[in-house]
Backbone as XML, in Angstrom:
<?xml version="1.0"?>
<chain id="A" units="angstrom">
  <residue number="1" name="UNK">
    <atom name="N" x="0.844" y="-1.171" z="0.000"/>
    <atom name="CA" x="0.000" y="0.000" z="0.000"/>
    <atom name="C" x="0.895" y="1.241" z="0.000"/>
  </residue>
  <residue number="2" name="UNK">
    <atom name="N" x="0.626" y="2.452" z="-0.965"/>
    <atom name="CA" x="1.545" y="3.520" z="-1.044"/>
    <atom name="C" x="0.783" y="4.440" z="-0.457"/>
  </residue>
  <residue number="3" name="UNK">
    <atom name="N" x="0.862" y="5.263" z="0.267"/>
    <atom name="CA" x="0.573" y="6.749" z="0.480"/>
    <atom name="C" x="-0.579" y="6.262" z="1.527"/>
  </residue>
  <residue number="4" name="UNK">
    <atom name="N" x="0.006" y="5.395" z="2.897"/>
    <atom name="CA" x="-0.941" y="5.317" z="3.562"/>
    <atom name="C" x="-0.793" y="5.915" z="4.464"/>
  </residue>
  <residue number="5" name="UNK">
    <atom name="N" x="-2.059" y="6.512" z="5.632"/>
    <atom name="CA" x="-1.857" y="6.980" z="6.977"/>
    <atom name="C" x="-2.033" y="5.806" z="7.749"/>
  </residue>
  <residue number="6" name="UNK">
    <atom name="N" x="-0.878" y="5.858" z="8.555"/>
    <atom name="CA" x="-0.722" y="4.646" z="9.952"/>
    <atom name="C" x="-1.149" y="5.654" z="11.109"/>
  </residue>
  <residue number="7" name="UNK">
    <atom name="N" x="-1.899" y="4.125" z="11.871"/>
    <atom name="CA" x="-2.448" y="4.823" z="13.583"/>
    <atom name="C" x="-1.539" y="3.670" z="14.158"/>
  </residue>
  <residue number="8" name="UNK">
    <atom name="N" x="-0.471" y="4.170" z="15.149"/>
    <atom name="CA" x="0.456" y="3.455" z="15.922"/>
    <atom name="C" x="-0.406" y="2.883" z="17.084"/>
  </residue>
  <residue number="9" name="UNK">
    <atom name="N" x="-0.464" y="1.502" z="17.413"/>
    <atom name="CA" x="-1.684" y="1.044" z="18.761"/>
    <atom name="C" x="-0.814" y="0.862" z="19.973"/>
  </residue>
  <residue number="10" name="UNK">
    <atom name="N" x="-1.232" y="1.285" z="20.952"/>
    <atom name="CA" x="-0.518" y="0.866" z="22.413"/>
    <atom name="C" x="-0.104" y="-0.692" z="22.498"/>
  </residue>
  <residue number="11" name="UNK">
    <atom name="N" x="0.545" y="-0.693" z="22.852"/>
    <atom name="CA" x="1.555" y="-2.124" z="22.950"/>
    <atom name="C" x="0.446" y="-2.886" z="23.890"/>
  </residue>
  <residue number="12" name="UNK">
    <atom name="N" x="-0.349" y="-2.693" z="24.662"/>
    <atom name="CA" x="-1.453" y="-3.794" z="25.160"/>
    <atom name="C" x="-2.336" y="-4.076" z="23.986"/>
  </residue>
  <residue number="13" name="UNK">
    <atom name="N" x="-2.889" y="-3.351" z="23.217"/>
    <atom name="CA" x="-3.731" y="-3.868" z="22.541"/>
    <atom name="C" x="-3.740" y="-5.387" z="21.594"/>
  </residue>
  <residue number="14" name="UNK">
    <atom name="N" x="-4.350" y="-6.363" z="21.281"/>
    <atom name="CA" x="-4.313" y="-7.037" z="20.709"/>
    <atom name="C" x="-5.630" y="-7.651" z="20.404"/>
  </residue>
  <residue number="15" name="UNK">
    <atom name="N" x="-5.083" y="-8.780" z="19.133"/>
    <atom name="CA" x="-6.367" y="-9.332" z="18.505"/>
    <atom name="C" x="-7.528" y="-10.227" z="19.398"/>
  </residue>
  <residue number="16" name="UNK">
    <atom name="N" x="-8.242" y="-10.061" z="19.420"/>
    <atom name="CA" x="-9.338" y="-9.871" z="18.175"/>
    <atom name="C" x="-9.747" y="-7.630" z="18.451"/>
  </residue>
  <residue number="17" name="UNK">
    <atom name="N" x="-9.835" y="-7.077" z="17.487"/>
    <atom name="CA" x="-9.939" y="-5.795" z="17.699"/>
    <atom name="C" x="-11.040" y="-4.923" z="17.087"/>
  </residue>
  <residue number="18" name="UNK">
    <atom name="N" x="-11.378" y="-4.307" z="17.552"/>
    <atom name="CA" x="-12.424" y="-3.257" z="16.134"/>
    <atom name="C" x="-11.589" y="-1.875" z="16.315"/>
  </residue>
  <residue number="19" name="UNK">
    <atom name="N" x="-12.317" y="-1.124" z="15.066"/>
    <atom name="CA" x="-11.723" y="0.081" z="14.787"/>
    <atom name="C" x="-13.020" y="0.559" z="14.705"/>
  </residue>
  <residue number="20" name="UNK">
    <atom name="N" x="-13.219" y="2.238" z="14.750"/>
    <atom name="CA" x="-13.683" y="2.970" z="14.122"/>
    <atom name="C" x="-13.126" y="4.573" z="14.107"/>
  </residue>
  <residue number="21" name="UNK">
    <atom name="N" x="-13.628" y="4.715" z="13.135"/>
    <atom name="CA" x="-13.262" y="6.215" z="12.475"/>
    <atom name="C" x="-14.074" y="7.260" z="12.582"/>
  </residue>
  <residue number="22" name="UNK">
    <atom name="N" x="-14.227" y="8.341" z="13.421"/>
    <atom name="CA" x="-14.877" y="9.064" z="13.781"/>
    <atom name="C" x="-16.105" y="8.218" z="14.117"/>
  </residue>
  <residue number="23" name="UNK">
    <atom name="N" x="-16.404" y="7.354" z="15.565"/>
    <atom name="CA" x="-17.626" y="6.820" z="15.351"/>
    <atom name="C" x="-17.956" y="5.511" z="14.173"/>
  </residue>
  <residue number="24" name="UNK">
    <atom name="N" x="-17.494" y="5.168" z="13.426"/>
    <atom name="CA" x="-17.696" y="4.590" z="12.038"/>
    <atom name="C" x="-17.233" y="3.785" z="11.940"/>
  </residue>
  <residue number="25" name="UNK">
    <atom name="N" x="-17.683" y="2.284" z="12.759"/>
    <atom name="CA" x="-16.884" y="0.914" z="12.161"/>
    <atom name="C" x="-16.321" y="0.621" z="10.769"/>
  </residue>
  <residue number="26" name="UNK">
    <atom name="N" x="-14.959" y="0.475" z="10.883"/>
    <atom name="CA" x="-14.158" y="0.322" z="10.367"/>
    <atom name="C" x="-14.107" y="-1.465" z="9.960"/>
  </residue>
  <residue number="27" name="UNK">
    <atom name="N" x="-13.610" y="-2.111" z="8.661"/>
    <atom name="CA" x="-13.474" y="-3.355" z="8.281"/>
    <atom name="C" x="-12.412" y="-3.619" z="7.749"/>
  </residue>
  <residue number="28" name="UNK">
    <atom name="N" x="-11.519" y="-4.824" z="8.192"/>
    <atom name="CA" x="-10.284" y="-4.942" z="8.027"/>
    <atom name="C" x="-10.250" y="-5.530" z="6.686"/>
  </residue>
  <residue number="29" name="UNK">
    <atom name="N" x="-8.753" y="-5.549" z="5.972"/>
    <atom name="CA" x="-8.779" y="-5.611" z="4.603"/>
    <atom name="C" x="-9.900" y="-4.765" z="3.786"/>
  </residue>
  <residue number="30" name="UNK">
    <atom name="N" x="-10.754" y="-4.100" z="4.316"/>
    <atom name="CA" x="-11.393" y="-3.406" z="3.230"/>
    <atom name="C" x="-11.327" y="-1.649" z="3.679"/>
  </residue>
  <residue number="31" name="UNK">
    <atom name="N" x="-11.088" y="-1.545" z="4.982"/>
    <atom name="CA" x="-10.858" y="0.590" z="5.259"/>
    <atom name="C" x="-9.141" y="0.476" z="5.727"/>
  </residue>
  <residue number="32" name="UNK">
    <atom name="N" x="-8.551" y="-1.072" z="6.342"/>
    <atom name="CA" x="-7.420" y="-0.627" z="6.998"/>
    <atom name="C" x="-6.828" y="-2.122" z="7.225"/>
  </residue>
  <residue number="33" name="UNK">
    <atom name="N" x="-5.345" y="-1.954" z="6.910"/>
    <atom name="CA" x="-5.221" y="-3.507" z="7.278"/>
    <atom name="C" x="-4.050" y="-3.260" z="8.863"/>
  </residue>
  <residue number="34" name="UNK">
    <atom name="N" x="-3.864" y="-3.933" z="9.157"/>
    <atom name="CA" x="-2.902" y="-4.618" z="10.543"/>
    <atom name="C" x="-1.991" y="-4.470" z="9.774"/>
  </residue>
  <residue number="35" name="UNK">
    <atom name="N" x="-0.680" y="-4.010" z="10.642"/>
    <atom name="CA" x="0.457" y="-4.454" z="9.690"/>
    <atom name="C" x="1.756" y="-4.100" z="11.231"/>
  </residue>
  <residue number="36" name="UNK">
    <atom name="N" x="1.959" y="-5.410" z="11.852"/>
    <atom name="CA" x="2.328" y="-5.326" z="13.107"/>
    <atom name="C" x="1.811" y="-4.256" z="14.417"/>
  </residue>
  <residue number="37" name="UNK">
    <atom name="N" x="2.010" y="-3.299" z="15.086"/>
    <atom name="CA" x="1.767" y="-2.316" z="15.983"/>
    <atom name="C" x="1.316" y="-1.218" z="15.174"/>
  </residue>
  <residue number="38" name="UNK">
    <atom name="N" x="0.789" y="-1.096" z="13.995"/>
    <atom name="CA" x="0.430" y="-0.517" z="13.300"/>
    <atom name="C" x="-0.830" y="-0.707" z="12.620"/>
  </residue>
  <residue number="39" name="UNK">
    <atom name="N" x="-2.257" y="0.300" z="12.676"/>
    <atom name="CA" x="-3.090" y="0.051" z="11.651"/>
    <atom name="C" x="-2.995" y="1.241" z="10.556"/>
  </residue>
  <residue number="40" name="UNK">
    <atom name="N" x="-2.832" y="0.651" z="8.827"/>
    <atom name="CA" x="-2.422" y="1.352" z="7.878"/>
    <atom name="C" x="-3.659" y="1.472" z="7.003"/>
  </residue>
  <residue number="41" name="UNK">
    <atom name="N" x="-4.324" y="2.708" z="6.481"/>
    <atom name="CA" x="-5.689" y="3.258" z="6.122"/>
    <atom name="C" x="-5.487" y="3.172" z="4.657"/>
  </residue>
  <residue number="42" name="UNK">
    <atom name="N" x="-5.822" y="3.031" z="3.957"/>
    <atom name="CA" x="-6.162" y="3.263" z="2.186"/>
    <atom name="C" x="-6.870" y="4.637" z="1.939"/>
  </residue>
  <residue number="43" name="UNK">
    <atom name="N" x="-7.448" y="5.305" z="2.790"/>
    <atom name="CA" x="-7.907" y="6.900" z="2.972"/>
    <atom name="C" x="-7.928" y="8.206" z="3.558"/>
  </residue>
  <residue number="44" name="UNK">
    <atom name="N" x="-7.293" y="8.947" z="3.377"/>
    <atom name="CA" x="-6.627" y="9.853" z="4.053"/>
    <atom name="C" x="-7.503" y="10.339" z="5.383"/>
  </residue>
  <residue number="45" name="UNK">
    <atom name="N" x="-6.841" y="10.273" z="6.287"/>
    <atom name="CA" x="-7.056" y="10.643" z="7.535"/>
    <atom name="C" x="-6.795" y="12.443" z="7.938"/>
  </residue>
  <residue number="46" name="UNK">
    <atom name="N" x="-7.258" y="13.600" z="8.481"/>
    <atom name="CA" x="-7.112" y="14.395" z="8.743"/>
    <atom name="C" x="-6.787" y="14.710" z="10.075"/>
  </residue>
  <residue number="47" name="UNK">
    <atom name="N" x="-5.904" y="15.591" z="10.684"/>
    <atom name="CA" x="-5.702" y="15.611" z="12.028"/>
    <atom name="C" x="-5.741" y="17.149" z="11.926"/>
  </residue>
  <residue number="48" name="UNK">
    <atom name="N" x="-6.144" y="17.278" z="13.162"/>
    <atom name="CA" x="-6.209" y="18.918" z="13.259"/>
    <atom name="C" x="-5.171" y="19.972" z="13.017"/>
  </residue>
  <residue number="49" name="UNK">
    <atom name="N" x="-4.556" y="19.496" z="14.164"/>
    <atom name="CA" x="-2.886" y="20.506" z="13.808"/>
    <atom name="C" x="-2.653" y="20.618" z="14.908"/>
  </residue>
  <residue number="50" name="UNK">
    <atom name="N" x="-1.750" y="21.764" z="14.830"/>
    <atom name="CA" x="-1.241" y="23.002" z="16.228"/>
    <atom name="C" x="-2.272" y="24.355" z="15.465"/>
  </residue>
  <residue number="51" name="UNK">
    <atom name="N" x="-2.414" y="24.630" z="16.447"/>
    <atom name="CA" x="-3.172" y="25.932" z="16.451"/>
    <atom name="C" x="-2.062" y="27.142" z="16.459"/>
  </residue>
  <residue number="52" name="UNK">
    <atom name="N" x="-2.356" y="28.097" z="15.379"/>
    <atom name="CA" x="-1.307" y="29.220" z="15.452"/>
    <atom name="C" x="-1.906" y="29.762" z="16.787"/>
  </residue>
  <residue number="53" name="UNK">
    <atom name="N" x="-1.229" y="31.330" z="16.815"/>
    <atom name="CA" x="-1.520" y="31.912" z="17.654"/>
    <atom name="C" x="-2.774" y="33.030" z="17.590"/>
  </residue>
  <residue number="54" name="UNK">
    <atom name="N" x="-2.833" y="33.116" z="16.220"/>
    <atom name="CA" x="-4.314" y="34.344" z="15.873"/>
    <atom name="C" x="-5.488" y="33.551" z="15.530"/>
  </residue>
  <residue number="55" name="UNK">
    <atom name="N" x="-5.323" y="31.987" z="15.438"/>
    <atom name="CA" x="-6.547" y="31.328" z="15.670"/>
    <atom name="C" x="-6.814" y="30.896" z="17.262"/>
  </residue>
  <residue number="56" name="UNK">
    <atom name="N" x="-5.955" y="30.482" z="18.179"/>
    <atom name="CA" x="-5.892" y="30.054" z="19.504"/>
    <atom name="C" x="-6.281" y="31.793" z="19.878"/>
  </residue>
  <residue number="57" name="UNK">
    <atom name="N" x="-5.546" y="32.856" z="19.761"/>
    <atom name="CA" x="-6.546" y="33.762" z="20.322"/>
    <atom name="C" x="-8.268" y="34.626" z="19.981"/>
  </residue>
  <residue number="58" name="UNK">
    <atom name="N" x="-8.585" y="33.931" z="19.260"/>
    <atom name="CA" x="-9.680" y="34.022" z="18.240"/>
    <atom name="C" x="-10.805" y="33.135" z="19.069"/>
  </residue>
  <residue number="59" name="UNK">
    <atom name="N" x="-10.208" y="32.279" z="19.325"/>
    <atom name="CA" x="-10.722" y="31.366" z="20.118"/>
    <atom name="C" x="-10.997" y="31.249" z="21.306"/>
  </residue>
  <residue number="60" name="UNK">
    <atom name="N" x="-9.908" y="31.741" z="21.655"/>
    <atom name="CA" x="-9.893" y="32.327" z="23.790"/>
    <atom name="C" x="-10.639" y="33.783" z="23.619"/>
  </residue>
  <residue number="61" name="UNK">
    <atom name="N" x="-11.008" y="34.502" z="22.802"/>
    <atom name="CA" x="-11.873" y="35.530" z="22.905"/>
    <atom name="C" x="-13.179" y="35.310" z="22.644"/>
  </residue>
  <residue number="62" name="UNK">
    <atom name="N" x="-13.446" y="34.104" z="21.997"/>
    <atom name="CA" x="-14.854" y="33.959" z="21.448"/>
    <atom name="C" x="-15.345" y="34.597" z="20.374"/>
  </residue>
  <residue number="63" name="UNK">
    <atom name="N" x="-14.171" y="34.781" z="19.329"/>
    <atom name="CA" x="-14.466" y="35.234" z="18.367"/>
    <atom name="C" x="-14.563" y="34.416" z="17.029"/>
  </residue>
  <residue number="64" name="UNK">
    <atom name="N" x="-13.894" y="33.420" z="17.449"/>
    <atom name="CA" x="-14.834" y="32.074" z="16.292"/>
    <atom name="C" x="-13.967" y="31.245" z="16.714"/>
  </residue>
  <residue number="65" name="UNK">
    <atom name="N" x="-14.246" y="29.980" z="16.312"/>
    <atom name="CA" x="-14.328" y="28.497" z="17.254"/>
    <atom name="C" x="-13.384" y="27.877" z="16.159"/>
  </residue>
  <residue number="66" name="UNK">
    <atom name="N" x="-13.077" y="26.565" z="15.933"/>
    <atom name="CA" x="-11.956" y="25.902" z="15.079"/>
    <atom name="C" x="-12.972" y="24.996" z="14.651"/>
  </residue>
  <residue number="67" name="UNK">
    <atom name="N" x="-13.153" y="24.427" z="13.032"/>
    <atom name="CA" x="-13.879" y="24.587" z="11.992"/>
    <atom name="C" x="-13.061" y="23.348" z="11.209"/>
  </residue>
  <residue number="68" name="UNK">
    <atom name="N" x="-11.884" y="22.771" z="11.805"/>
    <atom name="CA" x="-10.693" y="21.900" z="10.517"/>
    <atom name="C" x="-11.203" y="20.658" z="10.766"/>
  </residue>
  <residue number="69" name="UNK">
    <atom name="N" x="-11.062" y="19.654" z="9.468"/>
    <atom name="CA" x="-11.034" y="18.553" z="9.697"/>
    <atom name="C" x="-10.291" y="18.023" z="11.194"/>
  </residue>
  <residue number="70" name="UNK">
    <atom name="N" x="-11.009" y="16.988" z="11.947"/>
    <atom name="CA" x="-10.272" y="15.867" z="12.534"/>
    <atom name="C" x="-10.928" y="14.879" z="12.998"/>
  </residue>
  <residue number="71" name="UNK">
    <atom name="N" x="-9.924" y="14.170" z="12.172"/>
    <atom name="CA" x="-10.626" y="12.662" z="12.130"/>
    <atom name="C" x="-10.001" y="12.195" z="13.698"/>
  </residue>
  <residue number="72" name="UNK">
    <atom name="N" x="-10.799" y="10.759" z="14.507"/>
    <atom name="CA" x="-10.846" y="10.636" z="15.337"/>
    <atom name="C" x="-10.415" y="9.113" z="15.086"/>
  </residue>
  <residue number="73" name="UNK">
    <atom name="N" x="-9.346" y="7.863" z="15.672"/>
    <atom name="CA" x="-8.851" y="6.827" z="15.725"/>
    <atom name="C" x="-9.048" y="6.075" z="16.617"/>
  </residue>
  <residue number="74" name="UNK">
    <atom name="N" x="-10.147" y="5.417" z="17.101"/>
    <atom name="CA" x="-10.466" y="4.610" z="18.050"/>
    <atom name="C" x="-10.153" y="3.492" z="17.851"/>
  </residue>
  <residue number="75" name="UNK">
    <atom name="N" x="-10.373" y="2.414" z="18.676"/>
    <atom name="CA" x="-9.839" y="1.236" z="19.007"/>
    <atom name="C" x="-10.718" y="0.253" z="20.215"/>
  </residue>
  <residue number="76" name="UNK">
    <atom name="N" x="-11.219" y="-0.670" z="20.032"/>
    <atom name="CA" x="-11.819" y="-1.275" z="21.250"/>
    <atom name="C" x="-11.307" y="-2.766" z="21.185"/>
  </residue>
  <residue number="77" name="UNK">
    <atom name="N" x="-10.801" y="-3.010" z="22.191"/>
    <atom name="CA" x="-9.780" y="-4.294" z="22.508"/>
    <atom name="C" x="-10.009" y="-5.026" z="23.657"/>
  </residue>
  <residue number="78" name="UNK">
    <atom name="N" x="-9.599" y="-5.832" z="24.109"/>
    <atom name="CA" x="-9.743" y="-6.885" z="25.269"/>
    <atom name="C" x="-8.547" y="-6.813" z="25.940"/>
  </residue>
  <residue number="79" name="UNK">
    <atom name="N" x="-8.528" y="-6.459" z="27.082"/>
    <atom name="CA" x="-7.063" y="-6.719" z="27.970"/>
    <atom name="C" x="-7.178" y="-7.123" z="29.567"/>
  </residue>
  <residue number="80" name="UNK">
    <atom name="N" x="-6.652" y="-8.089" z="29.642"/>
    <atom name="CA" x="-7.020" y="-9.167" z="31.106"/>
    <atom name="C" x="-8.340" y="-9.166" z="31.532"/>
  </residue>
  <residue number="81" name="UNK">
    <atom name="N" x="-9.324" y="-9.772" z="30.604"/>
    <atom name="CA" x="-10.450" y="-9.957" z="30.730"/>
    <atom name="C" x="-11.226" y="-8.486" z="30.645"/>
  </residue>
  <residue number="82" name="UNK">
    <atom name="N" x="-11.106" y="-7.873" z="30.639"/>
    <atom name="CA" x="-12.051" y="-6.408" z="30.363"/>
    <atom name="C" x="-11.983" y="-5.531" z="29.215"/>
  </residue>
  <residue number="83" name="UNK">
    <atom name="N" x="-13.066" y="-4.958" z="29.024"/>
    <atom name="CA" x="-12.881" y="-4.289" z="27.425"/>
    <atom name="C" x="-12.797" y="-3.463" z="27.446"/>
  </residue>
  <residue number="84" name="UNK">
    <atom name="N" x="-11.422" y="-2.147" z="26.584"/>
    <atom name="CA" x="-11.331" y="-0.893" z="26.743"/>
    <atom name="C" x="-11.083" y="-0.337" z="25.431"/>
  </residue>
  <residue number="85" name="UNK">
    <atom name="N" x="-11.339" y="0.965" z="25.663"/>
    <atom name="CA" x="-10.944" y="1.690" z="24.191"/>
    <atom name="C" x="-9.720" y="2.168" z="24.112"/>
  </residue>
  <residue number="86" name="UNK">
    <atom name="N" x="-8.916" y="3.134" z="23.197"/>
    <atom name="CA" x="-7.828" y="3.485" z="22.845"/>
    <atom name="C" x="-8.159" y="4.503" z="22.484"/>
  </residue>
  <residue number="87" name="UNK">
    <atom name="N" x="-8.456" y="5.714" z="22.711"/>
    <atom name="CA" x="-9.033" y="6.813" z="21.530"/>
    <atom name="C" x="-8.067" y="7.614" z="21.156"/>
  </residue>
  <residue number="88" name="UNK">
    <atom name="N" x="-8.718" y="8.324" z="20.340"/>
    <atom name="CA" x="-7.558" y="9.712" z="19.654"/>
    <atom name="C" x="-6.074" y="9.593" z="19.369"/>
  </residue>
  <residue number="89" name="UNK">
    <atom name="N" x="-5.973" y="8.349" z="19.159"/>
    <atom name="CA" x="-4.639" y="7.502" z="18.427"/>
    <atom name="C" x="-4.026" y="8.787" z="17.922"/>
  </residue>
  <residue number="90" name="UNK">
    <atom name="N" x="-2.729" y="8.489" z="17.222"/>
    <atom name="CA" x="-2.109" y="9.344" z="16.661"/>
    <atom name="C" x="-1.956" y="9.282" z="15.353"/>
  </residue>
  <residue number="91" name="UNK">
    <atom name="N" x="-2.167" y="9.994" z="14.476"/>
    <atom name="CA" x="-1.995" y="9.601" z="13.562"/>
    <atom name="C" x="-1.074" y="10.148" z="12.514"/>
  </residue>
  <residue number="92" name="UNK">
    <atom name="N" x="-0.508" y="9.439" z="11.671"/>
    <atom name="CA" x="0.655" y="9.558" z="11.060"/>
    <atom name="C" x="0.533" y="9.524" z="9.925"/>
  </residue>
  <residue number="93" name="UNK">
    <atom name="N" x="0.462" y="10.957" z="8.844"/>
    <atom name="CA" x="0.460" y="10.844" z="7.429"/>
    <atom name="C" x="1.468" y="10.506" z="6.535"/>
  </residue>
  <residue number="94" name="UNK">
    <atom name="N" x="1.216" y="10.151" z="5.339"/>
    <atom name="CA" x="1.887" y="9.521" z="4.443"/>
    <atom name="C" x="3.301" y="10.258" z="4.337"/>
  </residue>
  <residue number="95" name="UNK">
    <atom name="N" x="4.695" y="9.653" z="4.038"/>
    <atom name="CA" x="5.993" y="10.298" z="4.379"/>
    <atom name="C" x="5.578" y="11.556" z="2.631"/>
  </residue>
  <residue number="96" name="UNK">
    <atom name="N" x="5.987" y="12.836" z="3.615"/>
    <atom name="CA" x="5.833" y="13.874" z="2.301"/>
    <atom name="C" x="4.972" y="14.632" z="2.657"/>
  </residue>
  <residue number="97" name="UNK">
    <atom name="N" x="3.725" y="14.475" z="3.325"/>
    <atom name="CA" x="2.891" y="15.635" z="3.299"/>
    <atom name="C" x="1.694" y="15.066" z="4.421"/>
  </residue>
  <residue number="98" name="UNK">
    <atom name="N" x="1.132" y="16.200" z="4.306"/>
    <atom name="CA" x="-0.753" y="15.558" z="4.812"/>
    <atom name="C" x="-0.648" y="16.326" z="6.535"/>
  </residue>
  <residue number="99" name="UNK">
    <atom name="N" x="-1.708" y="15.955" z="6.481"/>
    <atom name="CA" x="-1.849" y="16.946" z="8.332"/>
    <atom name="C" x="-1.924" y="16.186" z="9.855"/>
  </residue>
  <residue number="100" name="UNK">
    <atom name="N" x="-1.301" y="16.378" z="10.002"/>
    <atom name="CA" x="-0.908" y="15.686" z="11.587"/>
    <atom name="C" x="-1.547" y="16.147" z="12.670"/>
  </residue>
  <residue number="101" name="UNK">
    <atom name="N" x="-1.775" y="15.319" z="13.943"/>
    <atom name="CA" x="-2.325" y="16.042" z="15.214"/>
    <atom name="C" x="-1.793" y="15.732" z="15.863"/>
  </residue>
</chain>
């Protein structure tokens, strides 16, 4: 797969796993495959950013709110008998470009 975004998973997590994407069950081999400590997307993922400083104060004044894509990387897994999530993964765009959070 070329030009994929990887979500790096916490070293507890393991199989059997679900994903979803903003809310949005996710299906393996068909939105994202496994590929060791790594899940790798076939569709670009958006992350918010860093906030400059004339939008972060725009914002602390209440003069308009933040409006950017961001996509959200969840995870729900099994670990010593109990089930937990992983949220707001990190995510990592394709080497060259794309938007990070």
């Amino acid at each position: 797969m070329e030009n994929v975004w990887r979500v790096r998973l916490p070293d507890v997590v393991s199989d059997p796993l679900e994903v979803y994407v903003n809310g949005v069950a996710q299906q393996p081999s068909v939105d994202y495959e496994r590929r060791g400590r790594e899940l790798w997307f076939r569709h670009e993922l958006a992350g918010e950013g860093s906030l400059g400083a004339l939008r972060w104060a725009s914002m602390f004044f209440g003069v308009a709110g933040t409006y950017r894509n961001n996509d959200s990387v969840d995870v729900v897994y099994e670990y010593q008998g109990k089930r937990l999530v992983a949220t707001g993964l990190e995510l990592v765009p394709p080497q060259g470009g794309g938007n990070q959070r």
